[in-house]
C-alpha positions in Angstrom: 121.2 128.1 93.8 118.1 130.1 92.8 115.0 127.5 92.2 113.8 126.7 89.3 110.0 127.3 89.0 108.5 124.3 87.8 110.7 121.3 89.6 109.8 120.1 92.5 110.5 117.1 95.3 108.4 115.2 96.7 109.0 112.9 100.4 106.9 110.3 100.6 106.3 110.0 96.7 105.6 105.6 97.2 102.7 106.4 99.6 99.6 107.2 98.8 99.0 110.6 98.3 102.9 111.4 97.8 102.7 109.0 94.7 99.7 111.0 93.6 100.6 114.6 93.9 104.1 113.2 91.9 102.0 111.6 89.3 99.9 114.2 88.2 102.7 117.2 89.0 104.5 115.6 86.5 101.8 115.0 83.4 101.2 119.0 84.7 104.6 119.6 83.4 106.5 119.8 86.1 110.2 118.5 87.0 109.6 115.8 89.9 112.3 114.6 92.2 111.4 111.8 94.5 113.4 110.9 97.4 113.2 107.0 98.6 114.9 105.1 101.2 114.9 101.8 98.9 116.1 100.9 95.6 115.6 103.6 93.1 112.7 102.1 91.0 114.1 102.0 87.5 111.1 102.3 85.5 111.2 105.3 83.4 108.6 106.8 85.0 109.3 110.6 84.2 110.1 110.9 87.3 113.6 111.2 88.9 114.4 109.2 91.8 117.0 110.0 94.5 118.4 107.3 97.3 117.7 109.3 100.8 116.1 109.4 104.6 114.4 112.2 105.3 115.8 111.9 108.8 119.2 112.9 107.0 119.1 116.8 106.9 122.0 117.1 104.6 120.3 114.3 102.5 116.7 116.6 101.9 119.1 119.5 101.4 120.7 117.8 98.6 117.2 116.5 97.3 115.6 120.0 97.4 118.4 122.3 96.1 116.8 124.3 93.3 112.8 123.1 93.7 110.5 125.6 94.4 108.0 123.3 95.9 108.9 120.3 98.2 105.8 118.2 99.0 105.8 117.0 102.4 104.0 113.4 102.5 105.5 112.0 104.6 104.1 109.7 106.7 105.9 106.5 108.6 103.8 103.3 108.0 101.7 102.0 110.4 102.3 104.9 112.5 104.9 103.5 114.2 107.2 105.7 116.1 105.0 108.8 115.3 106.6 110.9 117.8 110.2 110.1 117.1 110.2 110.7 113.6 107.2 113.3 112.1 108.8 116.2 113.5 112.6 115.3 112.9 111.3 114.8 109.4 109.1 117.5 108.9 112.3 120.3 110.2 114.8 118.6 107.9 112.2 119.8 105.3 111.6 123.0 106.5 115.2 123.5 106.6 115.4 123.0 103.0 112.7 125.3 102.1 114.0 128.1 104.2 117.2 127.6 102.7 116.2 127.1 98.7 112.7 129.7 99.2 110.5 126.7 98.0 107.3 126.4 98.9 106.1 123.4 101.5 102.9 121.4 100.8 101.8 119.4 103.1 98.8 117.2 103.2 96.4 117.4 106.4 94.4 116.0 107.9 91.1 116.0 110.8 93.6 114.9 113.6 94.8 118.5 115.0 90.7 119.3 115.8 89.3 118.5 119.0 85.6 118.1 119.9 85.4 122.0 120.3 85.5 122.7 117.1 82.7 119.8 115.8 80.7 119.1 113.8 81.6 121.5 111.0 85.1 123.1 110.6 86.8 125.6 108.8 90.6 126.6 108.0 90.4 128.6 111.0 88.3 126.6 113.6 90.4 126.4 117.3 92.7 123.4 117.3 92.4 121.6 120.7 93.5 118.0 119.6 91.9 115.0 121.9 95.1 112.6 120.8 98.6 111.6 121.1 98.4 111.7 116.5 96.5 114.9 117.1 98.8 117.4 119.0 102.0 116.2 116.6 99.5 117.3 113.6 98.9 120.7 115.8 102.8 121.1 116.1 103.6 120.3 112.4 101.2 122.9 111.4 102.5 125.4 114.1 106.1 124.7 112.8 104.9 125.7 109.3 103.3 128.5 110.2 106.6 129.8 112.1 108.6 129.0 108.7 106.2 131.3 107.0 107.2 134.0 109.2 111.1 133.7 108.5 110.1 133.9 104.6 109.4 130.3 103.9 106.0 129.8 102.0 103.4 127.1 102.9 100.5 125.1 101.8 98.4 123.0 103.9 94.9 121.2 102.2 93.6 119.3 105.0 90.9 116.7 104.1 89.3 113.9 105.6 89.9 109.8 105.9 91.7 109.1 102.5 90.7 106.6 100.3 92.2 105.6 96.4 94.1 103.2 94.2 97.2 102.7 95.8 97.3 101.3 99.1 99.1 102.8 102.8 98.1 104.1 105.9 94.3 104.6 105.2 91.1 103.3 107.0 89.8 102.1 103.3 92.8 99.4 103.0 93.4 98.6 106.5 89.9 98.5 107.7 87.2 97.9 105.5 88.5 95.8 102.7 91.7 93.9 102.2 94.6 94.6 99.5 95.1 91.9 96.7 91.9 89.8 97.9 88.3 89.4 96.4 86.0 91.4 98.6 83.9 89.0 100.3 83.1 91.5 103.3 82.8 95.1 104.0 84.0 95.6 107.6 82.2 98.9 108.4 83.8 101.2 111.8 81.2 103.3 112.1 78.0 103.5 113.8 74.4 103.3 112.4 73.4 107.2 111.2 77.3 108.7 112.2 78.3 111.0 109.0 81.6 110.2 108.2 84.0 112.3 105.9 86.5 110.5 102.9 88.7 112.0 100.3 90.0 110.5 96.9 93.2 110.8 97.0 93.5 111.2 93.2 90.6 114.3 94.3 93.5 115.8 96.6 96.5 116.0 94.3 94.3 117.6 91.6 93.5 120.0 94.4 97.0 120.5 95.4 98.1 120.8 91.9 96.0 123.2 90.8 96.7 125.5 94.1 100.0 125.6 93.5 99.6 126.5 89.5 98.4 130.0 91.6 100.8 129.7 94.4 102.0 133.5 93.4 98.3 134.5 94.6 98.7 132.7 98.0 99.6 133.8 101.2 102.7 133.0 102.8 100.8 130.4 105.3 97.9 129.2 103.1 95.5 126.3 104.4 92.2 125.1 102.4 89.8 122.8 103.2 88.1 119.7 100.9 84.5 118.8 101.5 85.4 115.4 99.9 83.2 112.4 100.2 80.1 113.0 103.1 79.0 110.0 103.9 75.6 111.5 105.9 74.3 108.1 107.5 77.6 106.0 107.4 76.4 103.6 104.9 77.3 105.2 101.1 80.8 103.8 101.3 79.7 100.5 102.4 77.1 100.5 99.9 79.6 101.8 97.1 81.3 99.1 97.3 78.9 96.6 97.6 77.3 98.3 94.0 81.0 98.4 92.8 82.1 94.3 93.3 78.4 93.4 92.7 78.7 94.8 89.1 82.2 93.1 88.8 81.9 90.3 90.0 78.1 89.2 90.6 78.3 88.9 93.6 77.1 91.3 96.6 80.1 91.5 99.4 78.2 91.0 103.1 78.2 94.5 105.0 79.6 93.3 108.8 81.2 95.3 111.9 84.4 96.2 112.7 85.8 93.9 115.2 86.8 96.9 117.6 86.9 94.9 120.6 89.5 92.3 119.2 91.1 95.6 118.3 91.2 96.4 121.6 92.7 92.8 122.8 95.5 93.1 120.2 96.5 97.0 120.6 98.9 96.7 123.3 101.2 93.9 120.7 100.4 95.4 117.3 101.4 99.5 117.0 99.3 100.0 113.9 96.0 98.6 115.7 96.6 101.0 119.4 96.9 103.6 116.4 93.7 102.7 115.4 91.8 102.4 118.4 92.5 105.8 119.7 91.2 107.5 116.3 87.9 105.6 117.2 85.9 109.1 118.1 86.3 109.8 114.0 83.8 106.9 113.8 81.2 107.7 116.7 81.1 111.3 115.8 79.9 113.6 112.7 82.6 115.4 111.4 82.5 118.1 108.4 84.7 120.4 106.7 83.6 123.9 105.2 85.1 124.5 101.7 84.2 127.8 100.8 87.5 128.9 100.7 88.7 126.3 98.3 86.0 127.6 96.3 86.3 131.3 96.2 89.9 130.6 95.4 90.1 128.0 93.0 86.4 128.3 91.7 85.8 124.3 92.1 86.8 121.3 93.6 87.6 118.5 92.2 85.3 116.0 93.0 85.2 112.3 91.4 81.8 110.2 91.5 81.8 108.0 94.6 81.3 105.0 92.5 83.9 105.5 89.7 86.4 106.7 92.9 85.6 103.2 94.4 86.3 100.9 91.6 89.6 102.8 90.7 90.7 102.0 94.3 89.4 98.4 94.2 91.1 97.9 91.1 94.2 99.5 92.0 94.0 97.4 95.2 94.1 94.0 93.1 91.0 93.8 94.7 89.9 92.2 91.2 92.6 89.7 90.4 95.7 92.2 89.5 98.5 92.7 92.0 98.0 95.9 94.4 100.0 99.2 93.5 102.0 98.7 96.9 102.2 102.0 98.8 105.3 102.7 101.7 105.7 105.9 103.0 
């Protein structure tokens, strides 16, 4: 069946950035499909949900057949069982796309870049990954770029530690504040004078969204870096949020540090915490990305004020009373 231009399916559509990019595809006028493991959410959304595992090739098939784009954002909570199920996942959807000629996006990420290639990097900056997270985001990408040899097209916008209103697998939920709870604390990773790079998720699908409103300009293995949030001295996200819940609340939220050596006690028993611990070097070293590309190409990008970005995801959090738009990838 020959795609239709302007539908496309997104895996992963409940987490964070998946429920993002399939938000604003569709008030972009697109046709969104959404693939879930769970119940279908009945709520009239716009968007139509499908019952399916990505681990089921013949299920993602079904999902994809007639989308030009397939949005791959995909990512298994808490990072458990990384290795057993990215890659698995990640074929089933290149599969699809070779098989329908849609268009992959996939979100990336810092991971696949390895101390060689610090403190500044750009699309094509070596990738020597330093972790076990790192060298499967190296082989995702290297899988892609393969596809786009056969004739699949791909689009990968890698940007930095996500941060935004619905909660997942980000260092903003599970590390510095807590979902549905008053912020009493900041627990800040980092260390005093580190740079440290974060993206608005809500900043990324714009991005994505407007790339692939050019997608017949791109090549057939495109890749663009987002400057994002950079933090210079560690402390404007900390202090963000400490402006944000002050103004809130009246009350200024106490600035303390992360408890990485009760991390370190607890990682061999709790998956999500060793998955943690080994990204530690994000925290203790400066790390930048060069977005001159993004630029040339798309002539901006899009970029909302760090406060404004904070209170959305505090809100969105029920970090002020409301319940927590819950997030599952």
């Amino acid at each position: 069946m020959a795609s239709e231009d302007n539908t496309v399916l997104v895996l992963g559509a409940t987490g964070g950035i998946g429920s993002e990019v399939a938000r604003q595809l569709r008030d972009a006028g697109w046709r969104v499909r959404a693939m879930t493991r769970g119940a279908v959410p009945a709520t009239g959304d716009g968007i139509a949900w499908l019952r399916g595992d990505a681990m089921d090739r013949q299920a993602v098939a079904e999902a994809a057949r007639g989308c030009a784009v397939i949005v791959h954002a995909l990512n298994p909570p808490g990072y458990k069982r990384w290795p057993a199920l990215v890659l698995p996942m990640l074929d089933n959807t290149i599969a699809a796309a070779e098989a329908g000629g849609a268009t992959i996006v996939l979100p990336g990420s810092v991971y696949n870049f390895g101390p060689d290639a610090f403190p500044l990097l750009d699309e094509a900056s070596p990738q020597h990954p330093a972790t076990r997270k790192g060298a499967i985001r190296k082989e995702m990408e290297s899988r892609l770029e393969a596809a786009s040899r056969r004739g699949a097209r791909v689009l990968v916008v890698r940007a930095g530690d996500f941060f935004g209103p619905s909660t997942g697998n980000n260092w903003f939920s599970q590390g510095l504040v807590k979902p549905g709870r008053p912020v009493g604390t900041v627990s800040d990773p980092g260390r005093a004078g580190v740079g440290h790079l974060w993206s608005y998720l809500p900043d990324v699908a714009r991005t994505m969204v407007e790339l692939l409103a050019r997608r017949d300009r791109l090549e057939a293995f495109a890749c663009f870096h987002m400057a994002g949030h950079w933090d210079a001295d560690g402390t404007a996200m900390c202090g963000a949020i400490q402006r944000v819940v002050a103004r809130r609340t009246g009350i200024t939220p106490r600035v303390v540090a992360f408890p990485w050596r009760l991390l370190a006690l607890a990682a061999p028993f709790v998956p999500t915490f060793r998955e943690l611990r080994e990204m530690r070097y994000l925290w203790e070293t400066p790390l930048r990305m060069d977005n001159a590309r993004l630029l040339a190409f798309l002539g901006r990008e899009p970029h909302t004020p760090l406060d404004e970005a904070v209170e959305a995801t505090l809100e969105g959090m029920g970090c002020f009373g409301a319940m927590p738009r819950a997030a599952t990838a």
